[in-house]
C-alpha positions as CSV (number, residue, x, y, z in Angstrom):
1,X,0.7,-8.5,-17.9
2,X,4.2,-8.2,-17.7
3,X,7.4,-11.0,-17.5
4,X,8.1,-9.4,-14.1
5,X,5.2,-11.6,-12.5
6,X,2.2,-10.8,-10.9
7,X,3.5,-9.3,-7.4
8,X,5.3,-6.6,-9.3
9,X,2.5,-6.0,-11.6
10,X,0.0,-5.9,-9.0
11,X,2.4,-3.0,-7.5
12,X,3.5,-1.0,-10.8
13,X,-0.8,-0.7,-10.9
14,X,-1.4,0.2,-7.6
15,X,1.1,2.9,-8.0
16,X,-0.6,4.3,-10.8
17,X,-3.7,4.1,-8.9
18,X,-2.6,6.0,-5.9
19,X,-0.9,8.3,-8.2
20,X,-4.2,9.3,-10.1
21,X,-6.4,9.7,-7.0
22,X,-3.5,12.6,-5.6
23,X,-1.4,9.9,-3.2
24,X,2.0,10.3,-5.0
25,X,3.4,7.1,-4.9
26,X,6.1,4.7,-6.4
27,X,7.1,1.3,-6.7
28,X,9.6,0.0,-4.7
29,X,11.3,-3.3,-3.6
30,X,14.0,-1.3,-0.7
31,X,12.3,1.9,0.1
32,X,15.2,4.4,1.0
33,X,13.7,6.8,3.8
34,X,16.8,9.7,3.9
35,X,16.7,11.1,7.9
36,X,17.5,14.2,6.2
37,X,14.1,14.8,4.8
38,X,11.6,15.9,7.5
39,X,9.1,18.1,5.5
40,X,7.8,15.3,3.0
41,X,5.5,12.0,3.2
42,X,6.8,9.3,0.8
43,X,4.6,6.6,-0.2
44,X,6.1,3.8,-1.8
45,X,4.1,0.5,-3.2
46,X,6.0,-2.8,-2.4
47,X,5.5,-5.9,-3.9
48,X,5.1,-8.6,-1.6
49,X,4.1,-12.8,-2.1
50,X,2.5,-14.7,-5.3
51,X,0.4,-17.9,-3.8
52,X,-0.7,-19.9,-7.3
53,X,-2.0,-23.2,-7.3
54,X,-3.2,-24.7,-10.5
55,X,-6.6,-24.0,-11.4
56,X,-6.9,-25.6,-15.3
57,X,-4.1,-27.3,-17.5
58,X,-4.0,-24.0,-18.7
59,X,-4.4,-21.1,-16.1
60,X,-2.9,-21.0,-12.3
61,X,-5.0,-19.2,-9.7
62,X,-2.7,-16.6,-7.5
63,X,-3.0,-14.5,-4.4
64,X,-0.5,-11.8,-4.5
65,X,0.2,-9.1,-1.7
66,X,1.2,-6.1,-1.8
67,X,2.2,-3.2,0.8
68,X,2.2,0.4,0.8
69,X,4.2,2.1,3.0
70,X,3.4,5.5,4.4
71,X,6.2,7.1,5.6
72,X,7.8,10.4,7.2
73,X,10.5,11.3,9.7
74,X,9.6,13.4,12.6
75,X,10.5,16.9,13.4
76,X,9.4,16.9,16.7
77,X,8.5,13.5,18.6
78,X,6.1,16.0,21.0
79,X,4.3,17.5,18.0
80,X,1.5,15.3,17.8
81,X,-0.3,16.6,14.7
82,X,3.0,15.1,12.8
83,X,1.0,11.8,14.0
84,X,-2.1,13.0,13.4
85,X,-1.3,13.8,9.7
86,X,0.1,10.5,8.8
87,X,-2.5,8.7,10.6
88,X,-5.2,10.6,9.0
89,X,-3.1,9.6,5.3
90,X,-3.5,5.6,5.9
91,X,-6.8,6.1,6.5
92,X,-7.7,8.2,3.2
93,X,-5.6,5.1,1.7
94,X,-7.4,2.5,2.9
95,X,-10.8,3.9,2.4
96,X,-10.2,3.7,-1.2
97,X,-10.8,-0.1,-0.3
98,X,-13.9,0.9,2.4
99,X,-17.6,0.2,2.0
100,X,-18.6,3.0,-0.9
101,X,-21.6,3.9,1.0
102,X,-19.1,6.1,3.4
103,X,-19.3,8.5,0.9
104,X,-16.3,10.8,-0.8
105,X,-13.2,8.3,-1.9
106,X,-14.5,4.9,-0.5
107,X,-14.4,1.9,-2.3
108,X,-13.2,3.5,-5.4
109,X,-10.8,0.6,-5.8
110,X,-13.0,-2.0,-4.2
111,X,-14.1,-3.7,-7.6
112,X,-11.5,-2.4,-9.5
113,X,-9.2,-4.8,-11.4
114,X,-5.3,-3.9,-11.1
115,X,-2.9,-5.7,-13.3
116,X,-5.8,-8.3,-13.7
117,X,-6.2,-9.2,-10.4
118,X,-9.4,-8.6,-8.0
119,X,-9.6,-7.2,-4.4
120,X,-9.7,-10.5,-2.2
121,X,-11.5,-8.2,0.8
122,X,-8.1,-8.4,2.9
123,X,-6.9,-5.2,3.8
124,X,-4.4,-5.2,6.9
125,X,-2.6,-2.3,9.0
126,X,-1.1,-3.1,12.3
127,X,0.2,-1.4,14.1
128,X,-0.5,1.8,12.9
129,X,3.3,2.7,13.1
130,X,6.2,0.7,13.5
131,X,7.4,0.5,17.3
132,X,11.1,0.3,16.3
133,X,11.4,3.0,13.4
134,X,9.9,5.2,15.7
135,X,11.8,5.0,18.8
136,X,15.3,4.1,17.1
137,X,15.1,6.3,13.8
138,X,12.5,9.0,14.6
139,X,10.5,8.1,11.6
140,X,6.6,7.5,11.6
141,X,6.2,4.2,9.1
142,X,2.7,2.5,8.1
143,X,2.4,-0.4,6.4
144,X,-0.8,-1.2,4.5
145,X,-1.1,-5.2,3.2
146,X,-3.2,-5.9,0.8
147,X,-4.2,-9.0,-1.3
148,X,-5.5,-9.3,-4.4
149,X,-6.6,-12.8,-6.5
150,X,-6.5,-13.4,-10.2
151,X,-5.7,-15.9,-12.9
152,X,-2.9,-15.9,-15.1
């Protein structure tokens, strides 16, 4: 536990997490996505809100969110494997999260405590790709939300 609060410990972790299991990914609170770049996927990890309400005299109870943005600038708006690719990343991503009994990756973080928070089951992603980054920057973005629930 860190003095940068639970939302930006929640996303340092998850970072590592993704990290480890071959997702190269950082923390970020104003992902930069340069138009220049066209041949790599970023992945960054952004913090998002702290809910706590008070749970003892001691101990608050908190809900903290977190994104993860999967992101990559087209070469060629009619190539649809460029789609297909980053489509086919969220999903690896959020099967880390799925039912275990899928076999391969899932639920390897389902029950997994991250900066001392739990899973809460909430796992969101739509649209698949941002409307607007598409058609005004070229760029295919993904956002992953999770929440996770903990004490402090």
């Amino acid at each position: 536990m860190s003095d940068n609060g639970p939302a930006v410990d929640l996303a340092d972790g998850l970072a590592c997490k993704l990290t480890d299991l071959g997702f190269a990914s950082t923390r970020s609170h104003y992902p930069i996505i340069r138009t220049d770049d066209v041949e790599s996927l970023k992945i960054y990890v952004i913090p998002g809100g702290n809910k706590a309400e008070i749970r003892t005299r001691t101990t608050n109870a908190h809900d903290v969110v977190a994104a993860i943005m999967v992101a990559k600038n087209l070469k060629d708006p009619e190539d649809a494997s460029e789609f297909d690719g980053v489509a086919q990343t969220v999903e690896a991503i959020k099967l880390l999260w799925e039912n275990p009994g899928l076999g391969g990756t899932a639920g390897t973080l389902r029950r997994e405590l991250i900066a001392g928070l739990a899973w809460k089951g909430n796992i969101s992603n739509e649209p698949l790709f941002d409307q607007t980054r598409l058609y005004e920057h070229n760029q295919l973005v993904s956002i992953i939300q999770l929440t996770y629930h903990g004490t402090r």
